[in-house]
C-alpha positions as CSV (number, residue, x, y, z in Angstrom):
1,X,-53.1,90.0,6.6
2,X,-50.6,88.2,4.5
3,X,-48.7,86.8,7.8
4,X,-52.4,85.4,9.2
5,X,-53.1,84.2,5.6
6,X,-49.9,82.0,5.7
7,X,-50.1,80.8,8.9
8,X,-53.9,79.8,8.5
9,X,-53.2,77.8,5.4
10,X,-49.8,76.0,7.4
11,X,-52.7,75.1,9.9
12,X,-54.9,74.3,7.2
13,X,-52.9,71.8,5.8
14,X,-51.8,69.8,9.0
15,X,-55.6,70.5,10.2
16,X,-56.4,68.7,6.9
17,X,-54.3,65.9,7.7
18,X,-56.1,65.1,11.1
19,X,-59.6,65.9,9.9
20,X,-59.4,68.3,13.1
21,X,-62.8,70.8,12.2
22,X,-62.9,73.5,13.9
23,X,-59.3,74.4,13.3
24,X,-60.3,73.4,9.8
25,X,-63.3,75.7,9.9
26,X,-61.1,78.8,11.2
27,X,-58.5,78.6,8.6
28,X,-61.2,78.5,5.7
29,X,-62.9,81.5,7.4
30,X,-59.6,83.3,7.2
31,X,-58.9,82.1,3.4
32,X,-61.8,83.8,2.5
33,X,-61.8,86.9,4.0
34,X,-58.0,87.0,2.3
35,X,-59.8,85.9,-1.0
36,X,-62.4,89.0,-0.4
37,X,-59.9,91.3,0.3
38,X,-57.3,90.5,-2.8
39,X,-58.4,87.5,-4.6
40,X,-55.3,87.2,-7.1
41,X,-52.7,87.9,-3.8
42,X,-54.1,85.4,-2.0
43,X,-54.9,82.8,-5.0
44,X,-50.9,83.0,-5.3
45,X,-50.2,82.0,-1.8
46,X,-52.8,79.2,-2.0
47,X,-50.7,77.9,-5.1
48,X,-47.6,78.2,-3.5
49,X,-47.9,76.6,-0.2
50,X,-49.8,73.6,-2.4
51,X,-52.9,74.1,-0.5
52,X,-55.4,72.4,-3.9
53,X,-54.3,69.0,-3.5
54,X,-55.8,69.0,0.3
55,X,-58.9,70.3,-0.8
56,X,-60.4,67.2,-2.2
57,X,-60.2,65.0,1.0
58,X,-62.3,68.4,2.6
59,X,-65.4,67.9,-0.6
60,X,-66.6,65.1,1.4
61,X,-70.5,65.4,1.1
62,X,-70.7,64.7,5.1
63,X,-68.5,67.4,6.1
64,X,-70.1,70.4,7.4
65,X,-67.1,72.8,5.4
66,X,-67.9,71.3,2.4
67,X,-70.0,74.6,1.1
68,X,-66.7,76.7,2.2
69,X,-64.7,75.0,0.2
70,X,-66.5,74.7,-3.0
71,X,-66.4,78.3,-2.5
72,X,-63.0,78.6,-1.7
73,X,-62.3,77.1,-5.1
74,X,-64.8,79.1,-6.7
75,X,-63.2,82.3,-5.5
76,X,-59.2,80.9,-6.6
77,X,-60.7,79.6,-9.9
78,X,-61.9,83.3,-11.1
79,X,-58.1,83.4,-12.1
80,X,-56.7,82.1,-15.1
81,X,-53.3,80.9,-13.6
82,X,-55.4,79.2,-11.0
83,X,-57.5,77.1,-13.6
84,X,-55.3,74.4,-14.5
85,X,-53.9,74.1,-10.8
86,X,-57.2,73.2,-9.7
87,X,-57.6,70.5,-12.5
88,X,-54.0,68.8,-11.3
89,X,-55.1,68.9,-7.8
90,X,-57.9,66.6,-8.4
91,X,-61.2,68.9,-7.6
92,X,-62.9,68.1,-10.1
93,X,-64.2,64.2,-9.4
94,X,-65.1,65.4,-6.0
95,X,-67.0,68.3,-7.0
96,X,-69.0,67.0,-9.4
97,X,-69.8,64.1,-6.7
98,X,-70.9,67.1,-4.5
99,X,-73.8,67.6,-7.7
100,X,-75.9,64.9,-6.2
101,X,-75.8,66.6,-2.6
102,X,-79.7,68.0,-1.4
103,X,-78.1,71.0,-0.5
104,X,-79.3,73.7,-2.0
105,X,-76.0,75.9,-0.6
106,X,-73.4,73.3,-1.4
107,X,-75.1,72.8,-5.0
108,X,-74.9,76.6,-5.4
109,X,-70.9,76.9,-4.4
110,X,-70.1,73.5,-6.3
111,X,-71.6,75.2,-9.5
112,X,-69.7,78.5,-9.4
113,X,-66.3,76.5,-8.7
114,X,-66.8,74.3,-11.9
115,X,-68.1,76.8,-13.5
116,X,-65.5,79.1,-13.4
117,X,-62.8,76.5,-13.7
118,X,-64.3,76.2,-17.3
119,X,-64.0,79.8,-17.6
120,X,-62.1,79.8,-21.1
121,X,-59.7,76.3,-19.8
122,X,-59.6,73.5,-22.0
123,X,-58.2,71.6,-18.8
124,X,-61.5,72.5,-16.9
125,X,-63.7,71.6,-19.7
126,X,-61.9,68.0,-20.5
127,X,-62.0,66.9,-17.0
128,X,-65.7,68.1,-16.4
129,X,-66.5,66.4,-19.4
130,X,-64.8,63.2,-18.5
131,X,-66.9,63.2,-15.1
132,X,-69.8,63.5,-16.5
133,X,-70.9,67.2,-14.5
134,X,-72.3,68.6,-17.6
135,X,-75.2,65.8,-17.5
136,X,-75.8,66.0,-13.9
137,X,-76.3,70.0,-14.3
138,X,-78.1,69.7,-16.9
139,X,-80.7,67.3,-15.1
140,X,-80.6,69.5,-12.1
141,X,-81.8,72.3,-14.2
142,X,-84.7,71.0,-16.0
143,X,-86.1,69.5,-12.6
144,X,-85.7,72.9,-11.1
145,X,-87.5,75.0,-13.8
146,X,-90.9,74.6,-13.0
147,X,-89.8,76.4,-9.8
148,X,-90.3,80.0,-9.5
149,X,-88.9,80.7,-6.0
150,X,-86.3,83.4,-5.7
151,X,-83.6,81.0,-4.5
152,X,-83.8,78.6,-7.0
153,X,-83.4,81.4,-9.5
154,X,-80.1,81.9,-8.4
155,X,-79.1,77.9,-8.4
156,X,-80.5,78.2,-11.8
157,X,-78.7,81.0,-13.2
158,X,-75.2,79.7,-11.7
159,X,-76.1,76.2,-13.4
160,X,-76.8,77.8,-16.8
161,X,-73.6,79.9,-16.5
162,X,-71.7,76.6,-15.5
163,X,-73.2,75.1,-18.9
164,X,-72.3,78.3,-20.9
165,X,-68.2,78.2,-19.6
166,X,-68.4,74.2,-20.3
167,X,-69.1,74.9,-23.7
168,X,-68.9,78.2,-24.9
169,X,-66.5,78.3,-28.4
170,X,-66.3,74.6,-28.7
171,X,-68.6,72.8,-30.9
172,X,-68.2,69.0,-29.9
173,X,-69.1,70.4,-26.4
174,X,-72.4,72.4,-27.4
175,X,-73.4,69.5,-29.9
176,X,-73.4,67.4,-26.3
177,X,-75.5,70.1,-24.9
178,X,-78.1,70.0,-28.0
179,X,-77.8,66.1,-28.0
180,X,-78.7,66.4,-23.8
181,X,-81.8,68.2,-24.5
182,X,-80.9,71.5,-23.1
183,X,-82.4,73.8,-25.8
184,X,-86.1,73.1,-24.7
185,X,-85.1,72.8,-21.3
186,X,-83.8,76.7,-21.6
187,X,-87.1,77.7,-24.1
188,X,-89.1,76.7,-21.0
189,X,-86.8,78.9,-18.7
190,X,-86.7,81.9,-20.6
191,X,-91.1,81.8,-20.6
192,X,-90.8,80.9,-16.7
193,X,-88.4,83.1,-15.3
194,X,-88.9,86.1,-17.7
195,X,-88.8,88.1,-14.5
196,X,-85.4,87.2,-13.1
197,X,-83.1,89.6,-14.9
198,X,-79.7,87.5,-14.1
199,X,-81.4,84.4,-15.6
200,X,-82.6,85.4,-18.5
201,X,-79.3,87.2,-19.6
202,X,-77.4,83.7,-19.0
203,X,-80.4,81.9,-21.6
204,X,-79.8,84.5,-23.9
205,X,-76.0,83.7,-24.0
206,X,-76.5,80.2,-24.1
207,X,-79.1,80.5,-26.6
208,X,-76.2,83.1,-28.7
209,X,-73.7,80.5,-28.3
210,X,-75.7,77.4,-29.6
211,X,-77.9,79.0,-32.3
212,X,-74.2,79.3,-34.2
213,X,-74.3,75.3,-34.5
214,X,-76.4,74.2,-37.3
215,X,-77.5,71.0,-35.4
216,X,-79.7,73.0,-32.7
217,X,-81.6,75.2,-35.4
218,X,-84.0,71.9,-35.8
219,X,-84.5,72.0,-32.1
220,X,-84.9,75.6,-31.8
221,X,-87.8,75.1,-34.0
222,X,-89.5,72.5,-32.5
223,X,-90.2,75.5,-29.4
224,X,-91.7,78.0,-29.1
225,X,-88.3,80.1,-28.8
226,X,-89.7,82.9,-31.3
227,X,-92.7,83.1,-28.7
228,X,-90.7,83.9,-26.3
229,X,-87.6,86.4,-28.0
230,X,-90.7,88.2,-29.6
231,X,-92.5,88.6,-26.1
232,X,-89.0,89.7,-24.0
233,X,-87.8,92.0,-26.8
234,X,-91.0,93.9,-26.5
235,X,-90.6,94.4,-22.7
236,X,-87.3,95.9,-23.0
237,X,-86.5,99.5,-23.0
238,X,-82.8,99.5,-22.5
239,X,-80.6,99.5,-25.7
240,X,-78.1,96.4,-24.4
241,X,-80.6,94.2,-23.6
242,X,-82.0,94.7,-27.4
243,X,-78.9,94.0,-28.5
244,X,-78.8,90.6,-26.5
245,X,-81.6,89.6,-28.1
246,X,-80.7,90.5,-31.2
247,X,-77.5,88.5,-31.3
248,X,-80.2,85.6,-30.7
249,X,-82.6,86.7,-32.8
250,X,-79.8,86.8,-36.2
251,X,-78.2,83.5,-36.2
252,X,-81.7,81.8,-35.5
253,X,-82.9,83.7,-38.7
254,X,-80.9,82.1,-40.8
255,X,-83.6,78.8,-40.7
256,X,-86.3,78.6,-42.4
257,X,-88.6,77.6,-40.3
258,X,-87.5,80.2,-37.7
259,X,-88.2,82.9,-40.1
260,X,-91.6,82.2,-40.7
261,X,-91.8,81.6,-37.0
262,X,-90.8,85.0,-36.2
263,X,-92.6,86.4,-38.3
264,X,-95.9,84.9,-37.1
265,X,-94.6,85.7,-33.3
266,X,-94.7,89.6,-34.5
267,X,-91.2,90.3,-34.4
268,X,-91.7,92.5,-37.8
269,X,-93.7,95.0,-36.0
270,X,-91.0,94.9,-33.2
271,X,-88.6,95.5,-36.0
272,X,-90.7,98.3,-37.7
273,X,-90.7,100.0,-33.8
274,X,-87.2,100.3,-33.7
275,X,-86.5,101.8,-37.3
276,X,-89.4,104.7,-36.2
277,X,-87.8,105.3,-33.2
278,X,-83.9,105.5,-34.3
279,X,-84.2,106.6,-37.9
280,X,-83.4,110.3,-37.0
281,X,-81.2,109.3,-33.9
282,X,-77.2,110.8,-33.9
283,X,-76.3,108.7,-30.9
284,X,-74.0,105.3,-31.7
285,X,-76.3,102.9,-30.4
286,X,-79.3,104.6,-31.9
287,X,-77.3,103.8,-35.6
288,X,-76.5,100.3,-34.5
289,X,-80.3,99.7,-33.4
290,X,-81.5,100.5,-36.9
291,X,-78.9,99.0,-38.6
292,X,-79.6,95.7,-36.9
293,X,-83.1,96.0,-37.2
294,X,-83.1,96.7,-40.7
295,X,-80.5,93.8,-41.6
296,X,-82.7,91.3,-39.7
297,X,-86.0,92.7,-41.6
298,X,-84.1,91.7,-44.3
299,X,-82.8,88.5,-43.7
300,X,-86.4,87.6,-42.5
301,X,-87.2,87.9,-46.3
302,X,-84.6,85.5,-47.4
303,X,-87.4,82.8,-46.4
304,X,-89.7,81.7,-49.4
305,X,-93.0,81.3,-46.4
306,X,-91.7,84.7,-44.9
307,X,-91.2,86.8,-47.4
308,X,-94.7,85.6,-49.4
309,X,-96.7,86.3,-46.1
310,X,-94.8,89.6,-45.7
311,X,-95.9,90.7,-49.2
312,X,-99.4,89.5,-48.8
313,X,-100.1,90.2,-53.2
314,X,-98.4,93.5,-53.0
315,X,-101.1,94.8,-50.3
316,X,-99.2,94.3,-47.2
317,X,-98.7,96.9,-45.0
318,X,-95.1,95.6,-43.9
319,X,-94.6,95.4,-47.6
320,X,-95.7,99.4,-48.1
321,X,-93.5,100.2,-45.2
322,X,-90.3,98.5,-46.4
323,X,-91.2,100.1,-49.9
324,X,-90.7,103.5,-48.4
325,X,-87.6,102.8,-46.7
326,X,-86.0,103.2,-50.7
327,X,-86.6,107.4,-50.7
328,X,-85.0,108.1,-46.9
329,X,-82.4,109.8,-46.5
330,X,-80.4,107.4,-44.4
331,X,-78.1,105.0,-46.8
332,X,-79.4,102.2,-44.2
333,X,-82.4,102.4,-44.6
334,X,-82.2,102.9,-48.4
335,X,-79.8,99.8,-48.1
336,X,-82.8,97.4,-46.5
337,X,-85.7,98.8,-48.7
338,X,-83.7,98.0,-52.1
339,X,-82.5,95.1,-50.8
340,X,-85.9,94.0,-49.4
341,X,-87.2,94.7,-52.6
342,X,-84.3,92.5,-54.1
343,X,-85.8,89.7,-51.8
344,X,-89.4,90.0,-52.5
345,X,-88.5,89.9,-56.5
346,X,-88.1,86.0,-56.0
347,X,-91.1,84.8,-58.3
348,X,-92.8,86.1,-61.4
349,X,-95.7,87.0,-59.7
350,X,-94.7,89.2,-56.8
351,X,-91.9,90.9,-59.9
352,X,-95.1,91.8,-62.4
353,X,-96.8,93.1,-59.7
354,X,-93.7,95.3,-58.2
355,X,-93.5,96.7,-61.3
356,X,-97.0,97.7,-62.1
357,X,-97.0,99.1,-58.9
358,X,-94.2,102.0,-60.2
359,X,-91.0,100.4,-57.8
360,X,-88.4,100.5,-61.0
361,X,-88.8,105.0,-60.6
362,X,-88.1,104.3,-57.0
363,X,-85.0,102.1,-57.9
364,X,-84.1,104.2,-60.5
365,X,-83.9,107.5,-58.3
366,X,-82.3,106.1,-56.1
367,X,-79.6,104.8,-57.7
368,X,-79.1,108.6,-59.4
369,X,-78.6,109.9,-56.0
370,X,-75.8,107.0,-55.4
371,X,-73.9,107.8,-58.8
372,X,-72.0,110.6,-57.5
373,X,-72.4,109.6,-53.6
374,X,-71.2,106.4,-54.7
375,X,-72.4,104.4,-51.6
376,X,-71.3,101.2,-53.5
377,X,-73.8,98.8,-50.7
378,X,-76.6,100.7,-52.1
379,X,-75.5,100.5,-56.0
380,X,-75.3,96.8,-55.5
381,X,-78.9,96.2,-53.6
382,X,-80.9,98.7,-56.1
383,X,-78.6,96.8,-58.7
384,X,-79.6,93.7,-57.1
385,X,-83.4,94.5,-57.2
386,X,-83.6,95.5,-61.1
387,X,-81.9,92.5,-62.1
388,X,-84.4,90.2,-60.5
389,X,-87.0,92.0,-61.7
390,X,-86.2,91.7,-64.3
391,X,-86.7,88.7,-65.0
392,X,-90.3,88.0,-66.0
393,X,-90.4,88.4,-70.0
394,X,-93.4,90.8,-69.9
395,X,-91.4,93.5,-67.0
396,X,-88.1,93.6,-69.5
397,X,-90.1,96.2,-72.5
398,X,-91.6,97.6,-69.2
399,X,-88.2,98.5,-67.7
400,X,-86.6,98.9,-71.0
401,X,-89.1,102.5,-71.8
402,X,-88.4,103.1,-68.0
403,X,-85.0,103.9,-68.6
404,X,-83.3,101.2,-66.8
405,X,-80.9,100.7,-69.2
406,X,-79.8,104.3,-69.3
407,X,-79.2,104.6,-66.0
408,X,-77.5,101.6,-65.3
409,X,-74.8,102.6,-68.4
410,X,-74.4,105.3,-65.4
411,X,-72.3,103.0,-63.1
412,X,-70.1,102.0,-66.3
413,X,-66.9,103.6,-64.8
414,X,-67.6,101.9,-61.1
415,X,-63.9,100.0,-60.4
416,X,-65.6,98.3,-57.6
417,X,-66.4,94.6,-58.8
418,X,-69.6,93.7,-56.8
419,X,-71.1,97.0,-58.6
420,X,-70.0,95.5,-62.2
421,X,-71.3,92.1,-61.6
422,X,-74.5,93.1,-61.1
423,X,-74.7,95.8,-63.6
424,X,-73.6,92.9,-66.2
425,X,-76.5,90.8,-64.6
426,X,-79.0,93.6,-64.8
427,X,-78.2,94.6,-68.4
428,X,-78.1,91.0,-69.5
429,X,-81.5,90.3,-68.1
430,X,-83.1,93.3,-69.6
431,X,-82.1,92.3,-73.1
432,X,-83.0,88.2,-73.0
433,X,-85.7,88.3,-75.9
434,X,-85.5,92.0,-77.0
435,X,-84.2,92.6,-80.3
436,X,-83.7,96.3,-80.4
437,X,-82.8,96.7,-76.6
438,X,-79.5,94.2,-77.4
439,X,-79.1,96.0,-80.8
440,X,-78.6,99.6,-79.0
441,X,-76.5,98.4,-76.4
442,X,-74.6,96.4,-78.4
443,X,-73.6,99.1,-80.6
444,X,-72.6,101.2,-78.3
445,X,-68.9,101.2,-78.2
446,X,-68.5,102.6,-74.7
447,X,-69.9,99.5,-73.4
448,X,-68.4,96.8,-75.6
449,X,-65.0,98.6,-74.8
450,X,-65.1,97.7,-71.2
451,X,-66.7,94.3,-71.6
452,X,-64.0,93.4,-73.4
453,X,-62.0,95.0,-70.8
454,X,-63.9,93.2,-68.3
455,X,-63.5,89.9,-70.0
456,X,-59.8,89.8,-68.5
457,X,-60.7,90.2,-64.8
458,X,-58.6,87.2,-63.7
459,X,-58.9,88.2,-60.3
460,X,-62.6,88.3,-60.3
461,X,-64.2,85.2,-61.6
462,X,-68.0,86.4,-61.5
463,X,-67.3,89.7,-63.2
464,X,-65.1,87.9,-66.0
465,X,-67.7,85.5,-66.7
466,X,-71.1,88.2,-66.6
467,X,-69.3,89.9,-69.1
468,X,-68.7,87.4,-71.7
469,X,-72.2,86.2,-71.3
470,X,-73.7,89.9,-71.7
471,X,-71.1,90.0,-74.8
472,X,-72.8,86.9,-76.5
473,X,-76.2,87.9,-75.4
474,X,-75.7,91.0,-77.2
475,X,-74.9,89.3,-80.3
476,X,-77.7,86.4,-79.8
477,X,-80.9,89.0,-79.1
478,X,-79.9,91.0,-81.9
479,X,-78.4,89.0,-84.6
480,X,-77.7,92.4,-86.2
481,X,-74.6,92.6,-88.9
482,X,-73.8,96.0,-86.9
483,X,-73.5,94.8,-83.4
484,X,-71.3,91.7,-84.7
485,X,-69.4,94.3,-86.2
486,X,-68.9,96.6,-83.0
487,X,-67.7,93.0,-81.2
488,X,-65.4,92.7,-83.9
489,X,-63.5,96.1,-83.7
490,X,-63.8,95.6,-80.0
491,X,-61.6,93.1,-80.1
492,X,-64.7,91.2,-78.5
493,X,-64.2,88.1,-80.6
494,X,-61.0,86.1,-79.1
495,X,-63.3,86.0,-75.7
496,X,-66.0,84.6,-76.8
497,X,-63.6,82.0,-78.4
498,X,-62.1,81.3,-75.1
499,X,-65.8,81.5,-73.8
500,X,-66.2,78.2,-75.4
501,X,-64.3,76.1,-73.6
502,X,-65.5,77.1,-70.2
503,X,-66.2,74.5,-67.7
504,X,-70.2,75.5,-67.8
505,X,-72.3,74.1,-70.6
506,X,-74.5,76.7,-70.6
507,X,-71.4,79.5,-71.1
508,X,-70.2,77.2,-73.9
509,X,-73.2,76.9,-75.5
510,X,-73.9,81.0,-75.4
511,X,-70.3,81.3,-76.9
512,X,-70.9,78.9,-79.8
513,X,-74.3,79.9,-80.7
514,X,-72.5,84.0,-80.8
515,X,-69.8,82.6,-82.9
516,X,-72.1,81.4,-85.4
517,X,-74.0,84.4,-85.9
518,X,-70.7,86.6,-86.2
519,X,-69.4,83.9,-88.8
520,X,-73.1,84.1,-90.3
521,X,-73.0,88.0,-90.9
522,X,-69.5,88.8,-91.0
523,X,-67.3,85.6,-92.0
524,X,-64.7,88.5,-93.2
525,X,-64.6,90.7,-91.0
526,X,-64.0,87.9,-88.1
527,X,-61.7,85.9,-90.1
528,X,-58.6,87.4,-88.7
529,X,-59.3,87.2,-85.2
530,X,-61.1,83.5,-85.3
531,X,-57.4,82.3,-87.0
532,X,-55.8,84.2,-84.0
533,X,-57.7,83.0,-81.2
534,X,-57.6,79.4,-82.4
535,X,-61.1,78.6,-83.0
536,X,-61.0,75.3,-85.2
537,X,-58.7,73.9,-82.6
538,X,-61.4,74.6,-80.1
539,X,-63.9,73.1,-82.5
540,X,-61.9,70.5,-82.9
541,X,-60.8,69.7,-79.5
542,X,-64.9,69.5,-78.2
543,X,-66.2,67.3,-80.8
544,X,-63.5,64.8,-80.3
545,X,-63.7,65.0,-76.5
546,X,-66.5,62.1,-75.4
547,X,-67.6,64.1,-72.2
548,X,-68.4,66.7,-74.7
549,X,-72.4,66.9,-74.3
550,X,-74.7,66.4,-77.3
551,X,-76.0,70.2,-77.5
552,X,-72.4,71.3,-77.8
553,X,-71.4,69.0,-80.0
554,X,-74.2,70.3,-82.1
555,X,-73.3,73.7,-82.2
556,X,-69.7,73.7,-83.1
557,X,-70.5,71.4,-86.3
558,X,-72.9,74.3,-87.2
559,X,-70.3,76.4,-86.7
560,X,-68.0,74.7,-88.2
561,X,-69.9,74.6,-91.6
562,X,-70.0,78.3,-91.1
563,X,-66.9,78.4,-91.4
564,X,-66.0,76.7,-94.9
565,X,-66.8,80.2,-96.6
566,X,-63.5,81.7,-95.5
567,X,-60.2,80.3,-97.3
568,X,-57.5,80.5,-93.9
569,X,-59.9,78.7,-91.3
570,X,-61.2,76.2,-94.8
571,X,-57.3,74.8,-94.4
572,X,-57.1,74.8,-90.9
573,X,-60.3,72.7,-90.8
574,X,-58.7,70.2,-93.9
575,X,-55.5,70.2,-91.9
576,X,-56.8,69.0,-88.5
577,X,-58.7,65.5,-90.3
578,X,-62.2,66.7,-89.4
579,X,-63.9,64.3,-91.5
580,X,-62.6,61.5,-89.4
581,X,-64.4,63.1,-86.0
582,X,-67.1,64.0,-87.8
583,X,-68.0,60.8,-89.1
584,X,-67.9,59.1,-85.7
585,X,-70.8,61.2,-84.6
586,X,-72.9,59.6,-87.6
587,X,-73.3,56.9,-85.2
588,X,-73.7,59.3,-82.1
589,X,-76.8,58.3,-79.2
590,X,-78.3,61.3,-80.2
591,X,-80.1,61.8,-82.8
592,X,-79.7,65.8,-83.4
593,X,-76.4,64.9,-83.0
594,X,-75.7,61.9,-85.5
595,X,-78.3,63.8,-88.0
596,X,-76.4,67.1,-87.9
597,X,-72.7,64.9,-88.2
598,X,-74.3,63.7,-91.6
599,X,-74.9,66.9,-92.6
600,X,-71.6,68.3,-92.0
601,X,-69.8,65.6,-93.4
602,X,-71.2,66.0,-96.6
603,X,-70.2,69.5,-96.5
604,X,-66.6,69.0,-95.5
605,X,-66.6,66.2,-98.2
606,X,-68.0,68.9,-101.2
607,X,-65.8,71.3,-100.2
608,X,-62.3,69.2,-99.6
């Protein structure tokens, strides 16, 4: 084979040279049955006797051998080494010239060979690019999809597969796709030819590769794509091509628009389906069906017009189903429900009526199961869900004789830092306006002890700052002389110190207004560690900073008056000239502000 192979591409090659045919003809006959027989083998030969570079003079449109050389080339181009070669040689101007040809066979060859000279080749892509072939494909295959005829199906699926190498993994390639028109172009394909198995893999790919750019979400919405993903995900039976659809179905999600779409198109039944059907299954992909199916529910949720129409006032039967996902036994499952409950608490209305309707038991059993399980997904989602509901003023007393607090206290020890961050959030939105809730947590030494703890988390920046909020939340809700004091043994104080000069207003603000209730009920007892942690040069420092804003400004000249009662910080506050700041503000924009700098000023005057 090897010696006929050799001496058909010698002939081949002087053949070439005279535009002698039917020798021509023979030899290409012979390639390809060498190609058939061991592709790579014979690729090498063709590369080594420098066969490519006579290939382009034998793309003439005119020829009758044309078809058998795009094929030849399609054949050497399905290996890598061979890519590149076929880019150097020139093929690629003539073959995209062989795009305008009539012929439905020539179209089909030329399609694969560029095609799979894309094949992962930024060579092949480049020169494609630079002649233009993704244009002319595309064009070809938006004239051909009205047309449902067998052989076309085929030209079609070999031009969306070309596409799909040009541009697969590079955006500036698939933005020229979206910017071309292709997305509705493949829509229409996908309703047309939802019969022709081949073709509608190659959309879904496409459709996979350009739903990760942002830029074709907009067009994707303007079809009818969730139509059409709805209606071929419910024909399917087998488990792969669910899980084609699905990789669609998630990145298209993420919009909006979509959502709503999808949800209208019935994909949350189709959804529902699949959790019935593989909730008690062992097998692999049984586990990966329900955990995709569960995720996407959710995500489907993270839509304001989804997730409303989905809860339908708390009587929605999708709502009820989701609901009862939070008792299962699988930590999926339980995963989805808490955190589609999470999702649904997004407004006051659907969060009264949650909790009216008995969730928080649900929530709170749940997350008993999970304290010595420790699934720390689920902690966080039920964790998630409590602290957004949270958050309506007339559900905290609710949750409060619940026994939300209690069991949250439960995941005190947790070392993971997602669990503490929402624990902090939970416990902090519990206590917003409730006097004896932030009094009984706040003396509770357990919990101020690894706040204060907490409060040093370098490493995790949402956790650090959670807890010095709960800390002067504690203080603020309860103004009581006993949780100041717990703060104060805690060695609480210095945080809250450092709390105020945080780069967020309202952190600052929190901070200052807790300073001046400790230095309110307990000027003594905090004196010590206000000197240590430098508070009047904090003080000092924001009211002579101009970007300082008005509110805090405000507050530390309260605080500072609160602090003349105590001898040490009374000559720290002579010694730094605060009169001199002080009386600047007189003449401060605002009038809180200039009204309150009077005030002080007169105070530090009295008492100098």
């Amino acid at each position: 084979m090897a010696d006929n192979l050799s001496e058909a591409l010698k002939k081949l090659k002087l053949a070439s040279a005279d535009s002698a045919t039917d020798s021509v003809e023979s030899c290409l006959d012979c390639l390809l049955k060498a190609l058939a027989h061991n592709n790579a083998d014979a690729s090498e030969k063709v590369q080594e006797m420098g066969v490519l570079p006579m290939l382009p003079t034998l793309l003439d449109p005119q020829s009758s051998c044309t078809t058998k050389v795009a094929n030849i080339i399609a054949e050497v181009a399905k290996n890598e080494f061979m890519r590149s070669p076929c880019v150097e040689a020139g093929l690629i101007p003539p073959l995209v010239q062989l795009l305008h040809s009539k012929d439905q066979e020539v179209l089909l060859q030329t399609g694969r060979a560029l095609g799979n000279i894309c094949y992962d080749s930024h060579e092949g892509r480049s020169a494609v690019d630079l002649a233009g072939g993704a244009q002319i494909v595309a064009g070809h295959i938006k004239s051909l999809s009205q047309n449902t005829d067998p052989d076309n199906g085929k030209l079609l699926t070999v031009f969306c597969g070309m596409l799909m190498n040009y541009s697969n993994e590079n955006d500036s390639l698939q933005a020229q796709l979206i910017n071309m028109g292709v997305i509705p172009t493949l829509v229409k394909l996908l309703g047309l030819h939802s019969d022709n198995t081949a073709l509608t893999e190659m959309c879904l790919i496409a459709f996979g590769n350009l739903a990760e750019l942002e830029s074709s979400k907009e067009q994707f919405a303007s079809t009818n794509i969730a139509e059409e993903l709805v209606r071929l995900f419910q024909k399917q039976a087998e488990h792969e091509k669910k899980e084609m659809i699905f990789e669609v179905l998630a990145p298209l999600a993420e919009n909006d628009v979509i959502k709503l779409q999808l949800v209208e198109a019935g994909l949350v039944e189709c959804l529902l389906d699949v959790v019935t059907h593989t909730v008690d299954g062992k097998r692999d992909e049984d586990v990966a069906q329900l955990k995709t199916a569960s995720d996407l529910m959710v995500l489907l949720l993270l839509g304001d017009e989804s997730m409303q129409k989905l809860f339908e006032a708390g009587k929605g039967s999708v709502f009820e189903r989701v609901l009862s996902w939070v008792p299962s036994h699988n930590h999926q499952l339980q995963l989805a429900g808490a955190l589609a409950i999470a999702n649904f608490a997004r407004n006051d209305g659907n969060c009264i009526h949650m909790v009216e309707s008995g969730i928080v038991q649900k929530l709170l059993e749940l997350l008993d199961r999970h304290v010595e399980e420790g699934n720390v997904t689920v902690q966080h989602a039920a964790l998630s869900a409590l602290r957004n509901l949270a958050i309506p003023v007339v559900n905290k007393a609710k949750m409060l004789s619940a026994g939300v607090s209690d069991t949250v206290l439960k995941f005190l020890p947790s070392e993971m830092p997602p669990v503490q961050f929402k624990l902090l959030g939970t416990l902090r939105m519990l206590i917003d306006t409730q006097a004896d809730a932030a009094d009984q947590l706040g003396t509770n030494a357990k919990l101020v002890e690894r706040l204060v703890e907490w409060c040093e988390a370098k490493d995790h920046a949402g956790v650090m700052g959670e807890s010095n909020r709960l800390l002067s939340a504690l203080i603020r809700h309860s103004k009581s002389k006993d949780v100041v004091k717990t703060v104060i043994q805690g060695a609480g104080v210095k945080h809250l110190v450092v709390m105020a000069t945080s780069e967020h207003m309202i952190m600052q603000n929190e901070a200052l207004v807790a300073l001046g209730l400790i230095a309110g009920l307990d000027l003594v007892g905090a004196e010590k560690d206000f000197v240590g942690a430098g508070l009047v040069q904090v003080l000092h420092k924001l009211l002579s900073d101009e970007r300082t804003a008005p509110e805090i400004k405000y507050n530390s000249m309260i605080l500072i008056c609160a602090l003349m009662g105590s001898e040490p910080l009374h000559k720290e506050v002579q010694g730094l000239a605060f009169i001199d700041v002080v009386s600047k503000l007189r003449s401060h924009e605002n009038k809180t502000v200039s009204h309150q700098a009077s005030l002080t000023e007169q105070r530090l005057t009295a008492q100098s």
